[in-house]
N, C-alpha and C positions, 0 to 999 in steps of 0.2 A: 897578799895579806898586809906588806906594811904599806901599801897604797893605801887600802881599805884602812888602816888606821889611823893615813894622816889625815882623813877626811871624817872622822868620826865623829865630827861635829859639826857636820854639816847634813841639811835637812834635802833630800829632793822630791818634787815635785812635778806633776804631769803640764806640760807647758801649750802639749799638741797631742790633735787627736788623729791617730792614721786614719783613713777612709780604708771601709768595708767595702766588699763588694757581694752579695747576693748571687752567687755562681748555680750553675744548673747543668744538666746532661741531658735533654731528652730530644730522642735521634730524631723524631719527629717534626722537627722546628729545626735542625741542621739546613741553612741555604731558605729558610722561609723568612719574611719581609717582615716579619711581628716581633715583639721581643715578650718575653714571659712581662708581666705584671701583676703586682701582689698590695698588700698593703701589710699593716707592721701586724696587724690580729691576724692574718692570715699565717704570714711569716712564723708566729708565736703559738699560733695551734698546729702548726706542720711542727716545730720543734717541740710542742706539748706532747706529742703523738695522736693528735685529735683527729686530725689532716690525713688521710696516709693514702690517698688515689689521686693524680693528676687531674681525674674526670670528678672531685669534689665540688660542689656548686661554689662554692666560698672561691676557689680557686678560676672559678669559669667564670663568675659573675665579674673578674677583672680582667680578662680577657676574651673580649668578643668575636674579636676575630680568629680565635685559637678554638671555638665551640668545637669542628669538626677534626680539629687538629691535635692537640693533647691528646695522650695515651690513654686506656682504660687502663693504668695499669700501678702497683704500690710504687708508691715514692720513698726511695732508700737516704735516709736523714745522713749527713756526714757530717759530728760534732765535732768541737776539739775537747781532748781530755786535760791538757794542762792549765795551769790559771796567765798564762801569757795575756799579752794585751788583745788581742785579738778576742781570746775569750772573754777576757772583762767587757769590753768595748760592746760586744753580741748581747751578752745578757743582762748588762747594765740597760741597754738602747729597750731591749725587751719589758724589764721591768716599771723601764718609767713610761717608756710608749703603750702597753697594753698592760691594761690594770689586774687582769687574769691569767697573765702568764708564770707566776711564782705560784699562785694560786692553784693553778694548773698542772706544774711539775709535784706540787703538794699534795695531790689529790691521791685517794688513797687508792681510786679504783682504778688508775693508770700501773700497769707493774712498772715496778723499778726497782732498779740496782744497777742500774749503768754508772759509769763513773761521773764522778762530782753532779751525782745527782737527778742527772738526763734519764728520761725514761728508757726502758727496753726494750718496749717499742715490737716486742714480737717478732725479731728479724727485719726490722725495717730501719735499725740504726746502726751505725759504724760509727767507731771511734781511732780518730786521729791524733797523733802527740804535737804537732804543729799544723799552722797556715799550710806551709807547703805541703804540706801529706794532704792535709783537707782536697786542697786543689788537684793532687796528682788524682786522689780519690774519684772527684767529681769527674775529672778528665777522661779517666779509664772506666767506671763505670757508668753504665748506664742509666735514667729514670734516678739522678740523686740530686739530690741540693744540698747546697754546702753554706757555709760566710768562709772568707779568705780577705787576706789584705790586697787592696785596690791593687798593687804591683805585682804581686805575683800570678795574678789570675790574669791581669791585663799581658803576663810575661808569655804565659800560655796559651793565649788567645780563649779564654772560656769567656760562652755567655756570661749576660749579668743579667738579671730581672732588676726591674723598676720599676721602687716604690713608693704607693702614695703620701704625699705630702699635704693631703687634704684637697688639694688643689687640683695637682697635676701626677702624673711619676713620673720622677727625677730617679735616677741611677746614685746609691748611697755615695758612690765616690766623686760627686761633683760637691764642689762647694757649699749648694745648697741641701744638699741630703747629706753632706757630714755637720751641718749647721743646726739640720732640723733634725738627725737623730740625738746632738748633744743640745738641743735646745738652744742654742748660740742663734745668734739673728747674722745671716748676711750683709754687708755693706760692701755694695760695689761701688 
């Protein structure tokens, strides 16, 4: 406390953004050559609960080579419930990259009452107090996708899906997918 008070006049400020990573569980792509790929409207109607099957076309139309491979099967959402950075960082990147995704959590005909907001999603969401539960989440269960910080999922060895950047996908935790979710330009 008297720390906190010698400092009481001073302002702080976000200086750095951690990279995310897009984590995933589905047993079916364990040891396969493909990696998941998404784009951020996709991303944002899996966390809308718009999304809720592997075998969605939205989901398939970006990965081609996964057509006979992706599950028929519900995809379990693993959110976070607290406002950590992690959280900010997810639905900050959401709101400004996909213009329907506040839209979407707002909507009246999705149920909800999850926490801070997240839909309910009908058994198709879990809620996590931290990154690291996110990931143990994704880890141990199966058919989920998570966000987690770039470090802890990479600690774990969990997939990562990548996402498009208009261009190409990039995996959020390189330079250029933490540049182009906070709208930052690269310079190498």
């Amino acid at each position: 406390r008297e720390e906190a008070e010698a400092f009481s006049d001073h302002t702080a400020f976000p200086v750095f953004e951690a990279p995310l990573a897009i984590v995933y569980n589905i047993p079916e792509l364990d040891g396969h050559q493909f990696t998941l790929q998404l784009d951020v409207e996709t991303v944002g109607r899996i966390y809308s609960g718009l999304i809720t099957n592997w075998k969605d076309p939205d989901i398939l139309v970006h990965n081609p080579g996964l057509q006979d491979v992706l599950p028929d099967h519900n995809i379990l959402v693993v959110a976070h419930i607290g406002s950590g950075g992690e959280n900010f960082i997810f639905k900050s990147s959401m709101n400004e990259s996909y213009a329907h995704y506040e839209e979407q959590l707002q909507d009246d005909t999705l149920e909800k009452g999850g926490p801070l907001g997240w839909p309910m999603g009908n058994g198709t969401f879990s809620y996590r107090s931290s990154s690291a539960g996110i990931s143990y989440a994704v880890l141990t269960s199966p058919y989920t996708i998570g966000y987690s910080a770039y470090a802890t999922a990479s600690e774990l060895g969990l997939p990562q899906a990548r996402i498009s950047n208009g261009r190409d996908y990039v995996a959020l935790s390189t330079i250029a997918g933490v540049c182009g979710s906070s709208g930052l330009q690269a310079h190498q």
